[in-house]
C-alpha positions, 0 to 999 in steps of 0.5 A: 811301242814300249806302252804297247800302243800301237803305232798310228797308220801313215797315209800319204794321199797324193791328190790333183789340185783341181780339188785341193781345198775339197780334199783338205776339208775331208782329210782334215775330219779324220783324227785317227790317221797321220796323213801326209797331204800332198797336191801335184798342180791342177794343171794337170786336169787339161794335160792327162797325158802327163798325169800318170809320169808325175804321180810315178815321179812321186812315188819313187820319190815317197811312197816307200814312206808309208804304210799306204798311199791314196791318190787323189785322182779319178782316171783323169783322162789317162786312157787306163794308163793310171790303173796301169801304173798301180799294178805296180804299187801293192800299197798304192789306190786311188779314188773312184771313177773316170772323172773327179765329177764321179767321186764328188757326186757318187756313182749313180748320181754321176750316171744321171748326170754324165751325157754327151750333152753335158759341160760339168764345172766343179769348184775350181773349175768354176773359179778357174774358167778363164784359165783352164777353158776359156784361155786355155781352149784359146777361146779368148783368140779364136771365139770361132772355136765355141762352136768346135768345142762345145757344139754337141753340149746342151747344158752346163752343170755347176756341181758345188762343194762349197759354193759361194754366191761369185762362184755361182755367178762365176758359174751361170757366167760360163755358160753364157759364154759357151752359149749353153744352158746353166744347171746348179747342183750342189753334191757338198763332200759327202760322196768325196768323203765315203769315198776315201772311208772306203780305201782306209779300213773302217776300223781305223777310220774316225770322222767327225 
């Protein structure tokens, strides 16, 4: 620039939109970056297998664009086909983990609570039970299915970010619904928030 100011970093972060609203309260705390926000649909979290081939199509389409790319997006289920995908972005990340759970909790949080035994809710999925499990399992026409599905469960967990009184409610009801016993733990966005400080360099990084 003419003044000799230097330009302000672009960043696109391309995130799944099960955690659309969590990753606009973090992103909208950072007021040193020109961030670019954009969700592909939540969907997606009960269709991995189509979540590497949407975040390519996006890519091609925008990531040239900017100086660096986020994807808002764990492993999800891809089976490493994710990570794969990478390889071939030398300025595209993502987040953390093998879950979303792992990034909304932090890693050794997520090692406690990540059993066999465990059905986690976050937010959205809380908000959205009926569509992405109880309808979207088929559970609403076959119940008999409970039983295949969630037979080796033991608890269900509500990791909050920013609960409300229904979404807990929302939340406790699930767990009756799948005959499993009800856990509330509150992660906030903290853990998301140290997350996406650790792919931006700090010196670059202002949050509020």
């Amino acid at each position: 620039m003419a003044n000799g100011t230097p330009a302000t970093r672009s960043v696109w972060v391309l995130g799944c939109g099960a955690i659309a609203a969590e990753l606009t309260a973090v992103l909208g705390q950072i007021d040193s970056l020109d961030i670019t926000l954009e969700h592909l649909p939540g969907i997606l979290h009960n269709r991995p297998d189509q979540i590497p081939d949407a975040i390519e199509r996006r890519l091609i389409d925008r990531a040239e664009h900017f100086d660096q790319v986020i994807l808002g997006y764990a492993d999800c289920g891809t089976g490493g086909r994710l990570d794969a995908l990478l390889q071939r972005w030398d300025h595209v990340t993502r987040l953390p983990g093998a879950h979303c759970y792992e990034f909304f909790t932090g890693r050794a949080a997520f090692e406690d609570l990540n059993d066999p035994y465990t059905f986690s809710l976050t937010d959205y999925l809380a908000r959205h039970f009926d569509l992405f499990v109880w309808r979207g399992l088929g559970l609403d026409r076959w119940p008999h299915l409970i039983d295949d599905y969630f037979k080796h469960y033991r608890r269900l967990v509500y990791l909050s970010q920013q609960p409300t009184g229904d979404l807990v409610e929302r939340a406790r009801q699930a767990a009756e619904l799948l005959g499993l016993e009800f856990e509330h733990v509150h992660t906030g966005l903290d853990p998301l928030r140290q997350a996406i400080d650790e792919l931006v360099p700090a010196e670059e990084t202002h949050v509020g």
